[in-house]
Rosetta silent file (secondary structure, phi, psi, omega in degrees, C-alpha in Angstrom):
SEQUENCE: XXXXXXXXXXXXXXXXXXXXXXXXXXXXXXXXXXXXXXXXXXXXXXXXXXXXXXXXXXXXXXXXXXXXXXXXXXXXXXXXXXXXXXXXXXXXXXXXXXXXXXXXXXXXXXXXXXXXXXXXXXXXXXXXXXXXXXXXX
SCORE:     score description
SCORE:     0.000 S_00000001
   1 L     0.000  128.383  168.334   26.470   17.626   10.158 S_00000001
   2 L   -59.952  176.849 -173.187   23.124   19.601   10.247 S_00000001
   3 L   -94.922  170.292  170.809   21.327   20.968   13.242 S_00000001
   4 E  -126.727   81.056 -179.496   17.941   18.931   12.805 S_00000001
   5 E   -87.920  127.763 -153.121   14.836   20.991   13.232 S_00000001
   6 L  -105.431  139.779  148.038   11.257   19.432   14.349 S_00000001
   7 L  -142.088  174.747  172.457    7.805   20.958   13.493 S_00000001
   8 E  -151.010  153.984  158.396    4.280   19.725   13.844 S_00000001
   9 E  -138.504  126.078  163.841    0.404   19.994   13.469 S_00000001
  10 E   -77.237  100.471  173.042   -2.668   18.436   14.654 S_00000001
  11 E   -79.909   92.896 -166.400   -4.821   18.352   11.690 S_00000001
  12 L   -52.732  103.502  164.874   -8.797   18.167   12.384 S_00000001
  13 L  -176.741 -176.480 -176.001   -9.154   15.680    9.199 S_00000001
  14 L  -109.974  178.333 -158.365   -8.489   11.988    8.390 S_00000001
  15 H   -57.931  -59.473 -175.680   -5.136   10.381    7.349 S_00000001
  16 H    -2.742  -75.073 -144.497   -7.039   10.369    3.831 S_00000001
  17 H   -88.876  -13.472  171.465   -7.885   13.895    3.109 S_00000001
  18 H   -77.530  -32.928 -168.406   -4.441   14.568    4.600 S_00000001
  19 H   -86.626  -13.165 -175.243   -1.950   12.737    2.449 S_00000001
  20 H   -78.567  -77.831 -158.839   -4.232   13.698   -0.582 S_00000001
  21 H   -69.744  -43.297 -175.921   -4.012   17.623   -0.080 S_00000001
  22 L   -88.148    7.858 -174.045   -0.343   17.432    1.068 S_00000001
  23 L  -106.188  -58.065 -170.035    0.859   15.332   -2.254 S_00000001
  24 L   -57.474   86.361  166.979   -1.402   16.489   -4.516 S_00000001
  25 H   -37.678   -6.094  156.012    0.013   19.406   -6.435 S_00000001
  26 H   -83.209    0.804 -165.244   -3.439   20.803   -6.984 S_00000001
  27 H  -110.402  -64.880 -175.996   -3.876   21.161   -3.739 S_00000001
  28 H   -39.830  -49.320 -151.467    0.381   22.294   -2.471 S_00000001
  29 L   -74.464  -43.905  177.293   -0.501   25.544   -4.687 S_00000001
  30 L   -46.149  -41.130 -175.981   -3.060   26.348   -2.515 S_00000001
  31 L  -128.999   12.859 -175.549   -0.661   26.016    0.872 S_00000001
  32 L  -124.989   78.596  125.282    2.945   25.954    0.860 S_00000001
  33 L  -159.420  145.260  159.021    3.762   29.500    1.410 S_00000001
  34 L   -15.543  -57.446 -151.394    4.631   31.208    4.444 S_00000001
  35 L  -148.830  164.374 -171.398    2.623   34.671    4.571 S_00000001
  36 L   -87.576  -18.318 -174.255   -0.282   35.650    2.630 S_00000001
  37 L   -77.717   17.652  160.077    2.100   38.125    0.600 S_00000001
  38 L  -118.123  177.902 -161.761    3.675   34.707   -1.144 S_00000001
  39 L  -176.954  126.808  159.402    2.516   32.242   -3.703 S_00000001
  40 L  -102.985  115.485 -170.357    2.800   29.071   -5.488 S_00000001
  41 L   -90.336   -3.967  163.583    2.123   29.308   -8.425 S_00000001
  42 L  -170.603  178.695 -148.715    2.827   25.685   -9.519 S_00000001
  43 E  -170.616  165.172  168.069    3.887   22.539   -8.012 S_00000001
  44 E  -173.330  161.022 -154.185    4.497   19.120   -9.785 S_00000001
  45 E  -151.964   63.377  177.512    4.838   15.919   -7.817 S_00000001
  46 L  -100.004   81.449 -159.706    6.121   12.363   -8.448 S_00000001
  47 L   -59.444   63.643 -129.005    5.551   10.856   -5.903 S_00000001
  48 L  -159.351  125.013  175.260    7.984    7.813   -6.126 S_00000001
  49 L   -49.040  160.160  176.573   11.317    6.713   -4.806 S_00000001
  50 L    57.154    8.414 -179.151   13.644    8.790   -7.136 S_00000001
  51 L  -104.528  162.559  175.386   10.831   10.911   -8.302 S_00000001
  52 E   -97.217  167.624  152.687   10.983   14.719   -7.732 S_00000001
  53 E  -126.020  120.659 -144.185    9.447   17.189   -6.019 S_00000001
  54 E  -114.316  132.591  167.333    9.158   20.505   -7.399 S_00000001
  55 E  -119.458  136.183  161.838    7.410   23.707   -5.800 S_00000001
  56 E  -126.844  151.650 -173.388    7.951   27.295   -6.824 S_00000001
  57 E  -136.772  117.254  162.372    7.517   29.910   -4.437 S_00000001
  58 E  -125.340  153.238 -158.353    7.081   33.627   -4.844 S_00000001
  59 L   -82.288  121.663  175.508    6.470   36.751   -3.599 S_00000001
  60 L    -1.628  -96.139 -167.372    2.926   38.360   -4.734 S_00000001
  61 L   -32.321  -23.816  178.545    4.610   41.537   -5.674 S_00000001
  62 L    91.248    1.701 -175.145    7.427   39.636   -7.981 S_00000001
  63 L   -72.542  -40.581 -167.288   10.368   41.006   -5.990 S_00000001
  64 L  -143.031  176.341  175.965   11.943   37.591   -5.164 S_00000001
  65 E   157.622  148.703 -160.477   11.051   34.071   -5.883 S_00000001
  66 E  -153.765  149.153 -155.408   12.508   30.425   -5.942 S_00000001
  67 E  -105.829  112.716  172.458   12.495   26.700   -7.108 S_00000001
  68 E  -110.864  111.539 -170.318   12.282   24.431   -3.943 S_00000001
  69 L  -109.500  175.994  159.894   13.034   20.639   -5.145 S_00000001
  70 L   173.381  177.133 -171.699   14.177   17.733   -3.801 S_00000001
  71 E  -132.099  124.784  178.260   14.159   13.895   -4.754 S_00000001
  72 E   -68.749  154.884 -170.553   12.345   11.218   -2.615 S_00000001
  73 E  -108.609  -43.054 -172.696   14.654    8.702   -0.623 S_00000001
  74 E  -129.498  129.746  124.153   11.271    7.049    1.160 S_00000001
  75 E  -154.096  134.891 -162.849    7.569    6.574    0.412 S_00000001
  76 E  -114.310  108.622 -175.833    5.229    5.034    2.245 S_00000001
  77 L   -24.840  158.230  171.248    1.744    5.568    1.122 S_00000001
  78 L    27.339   12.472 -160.743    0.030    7.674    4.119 S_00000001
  79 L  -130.915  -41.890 -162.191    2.474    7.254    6.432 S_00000001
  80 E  -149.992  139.394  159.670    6.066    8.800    5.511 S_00000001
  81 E  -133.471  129.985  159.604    7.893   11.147    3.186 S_00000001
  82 E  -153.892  125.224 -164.838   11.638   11.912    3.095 S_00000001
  83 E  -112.557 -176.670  121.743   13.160   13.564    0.237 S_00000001
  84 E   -48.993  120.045  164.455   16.701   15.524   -0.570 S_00000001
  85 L   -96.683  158.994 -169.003   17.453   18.676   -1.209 S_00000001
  86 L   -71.723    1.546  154.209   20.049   19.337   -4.272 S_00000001
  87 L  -121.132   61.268  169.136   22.765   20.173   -1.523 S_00000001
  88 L    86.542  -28.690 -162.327   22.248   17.157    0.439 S_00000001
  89 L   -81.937  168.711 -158.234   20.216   17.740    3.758 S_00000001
  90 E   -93.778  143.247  162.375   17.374   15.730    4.162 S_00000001
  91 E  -130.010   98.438 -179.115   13.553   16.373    4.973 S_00000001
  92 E  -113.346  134.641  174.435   10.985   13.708    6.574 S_00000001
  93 E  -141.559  143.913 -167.330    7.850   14.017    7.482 S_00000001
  94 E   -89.378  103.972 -141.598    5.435   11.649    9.318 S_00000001
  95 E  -120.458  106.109 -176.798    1.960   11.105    9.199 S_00000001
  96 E  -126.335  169.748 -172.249    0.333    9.869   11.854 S_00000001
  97 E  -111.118  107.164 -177.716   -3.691    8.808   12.279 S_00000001
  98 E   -99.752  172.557 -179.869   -5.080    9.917   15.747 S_00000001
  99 L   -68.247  -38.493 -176.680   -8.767    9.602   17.268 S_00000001
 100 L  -121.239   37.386  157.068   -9.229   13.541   16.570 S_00000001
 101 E   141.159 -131.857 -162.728   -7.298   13.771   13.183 S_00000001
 102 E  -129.290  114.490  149.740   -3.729   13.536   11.737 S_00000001
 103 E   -88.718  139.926  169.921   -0.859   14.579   13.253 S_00000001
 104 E  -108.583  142.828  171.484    2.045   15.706   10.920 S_00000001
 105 E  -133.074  127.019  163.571    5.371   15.983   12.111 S_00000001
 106 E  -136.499  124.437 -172.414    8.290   16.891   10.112 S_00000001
 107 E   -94.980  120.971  152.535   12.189   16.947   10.883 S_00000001
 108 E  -144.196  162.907  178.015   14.615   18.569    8.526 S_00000001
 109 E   -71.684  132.072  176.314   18.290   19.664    8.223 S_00000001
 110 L   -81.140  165.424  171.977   18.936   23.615    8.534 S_00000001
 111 L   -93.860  139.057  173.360   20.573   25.357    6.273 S_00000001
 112 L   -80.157   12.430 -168.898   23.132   27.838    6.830 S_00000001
 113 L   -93.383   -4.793 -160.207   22.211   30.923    5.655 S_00000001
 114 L  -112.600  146.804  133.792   19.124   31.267    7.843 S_00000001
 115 L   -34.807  158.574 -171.790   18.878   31.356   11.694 S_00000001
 116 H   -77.648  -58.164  173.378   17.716   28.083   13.207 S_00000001
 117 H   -58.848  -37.241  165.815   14.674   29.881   14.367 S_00000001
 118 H   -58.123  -37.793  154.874   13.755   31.874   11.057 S_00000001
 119 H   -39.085  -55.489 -177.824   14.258   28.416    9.667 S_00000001
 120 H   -79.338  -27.416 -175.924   11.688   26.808   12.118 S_00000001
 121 H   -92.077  -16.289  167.578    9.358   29.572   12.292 S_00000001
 122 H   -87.781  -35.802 -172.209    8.789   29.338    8.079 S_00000001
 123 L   -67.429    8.615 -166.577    8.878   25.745    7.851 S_00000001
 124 L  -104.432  -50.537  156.108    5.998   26.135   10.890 S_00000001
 125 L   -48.108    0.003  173.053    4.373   28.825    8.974 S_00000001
 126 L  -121.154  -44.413  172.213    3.729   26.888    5.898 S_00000001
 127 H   -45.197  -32.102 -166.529    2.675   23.990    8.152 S_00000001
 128 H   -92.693  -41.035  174.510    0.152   25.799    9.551 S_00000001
 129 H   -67.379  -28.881 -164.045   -1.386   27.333    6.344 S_00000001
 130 H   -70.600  -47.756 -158.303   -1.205   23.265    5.336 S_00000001
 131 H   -99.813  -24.128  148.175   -3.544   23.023    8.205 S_00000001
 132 H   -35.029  -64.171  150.872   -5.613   25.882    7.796 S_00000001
 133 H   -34.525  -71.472  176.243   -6.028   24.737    3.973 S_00000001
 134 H   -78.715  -18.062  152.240   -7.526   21.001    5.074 S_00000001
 135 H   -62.330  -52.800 -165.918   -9.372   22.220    7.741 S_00000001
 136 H   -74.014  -10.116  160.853  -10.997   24.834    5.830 S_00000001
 137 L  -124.684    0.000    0.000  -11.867   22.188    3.044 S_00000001
């Protein structure tokens, strides 16, 4: 059984502009990497039970880079995502609509190869450029 690891943001924006920008694959290229010395350089998105979700993420420089997928289990317009990864553990994240924006929260199963924290501090680190991104538009 995984370890279960929690992250979050308060997002100044509405549910709207949130669920748009974090879905949207024209948008995910813009924010899901870690550090500014990474990059996505494409994204695709079907947002659907049983549809995938495909990101790839690489390092500027070309040294390293990777396919992050997974297949949705739940979705519920504005509200909920939880997908698969191709060895099983699970990722959900929660959308919720507050008086001074959107909080996101998302819970997923670690992996082993990582530390729990090195785990928590990139999936927090991508979160946070997520919210830098929709704030900043």
């Amino acid at each position: 059984m995984s370890k279960k690891v929690n992250i979050e943001a308060m997002i100044n924006a509405d549910l709207q502009q949130v669920w748009d920008f974090y879905t949207n694959p024209k948008h995910i290229i813009n924010w899901n990497f870690a550090s500014d010395d990474w990059c996505c350089p494409k994204a695709s998105n079907d947002l659907k039970v049983g549809g995938k979700y495909s990101a790839r993420m690489e390092a500027k420089d070309g040294s390293f880079g990777f396919d992050f997928e997974g297949i949705y289990d739940e979705v519920e317009e504005k509200n909920k995502l939880t997908y698969s990864l191709e060895d099983g553990r699970q990722s959900t994240t929660i959308f919720e609509n507050k008086a001074n924006g959107t909080l996101v929260k998302t819970t997923f199963d670690a992996e082993t190869q990582n530390s729990i924290d090195q785990q928590r501090d990139g999936w927090q680190a991508i979160l946070n450029n997520f919210k830098s991104y929709v704030e900043a538009n």
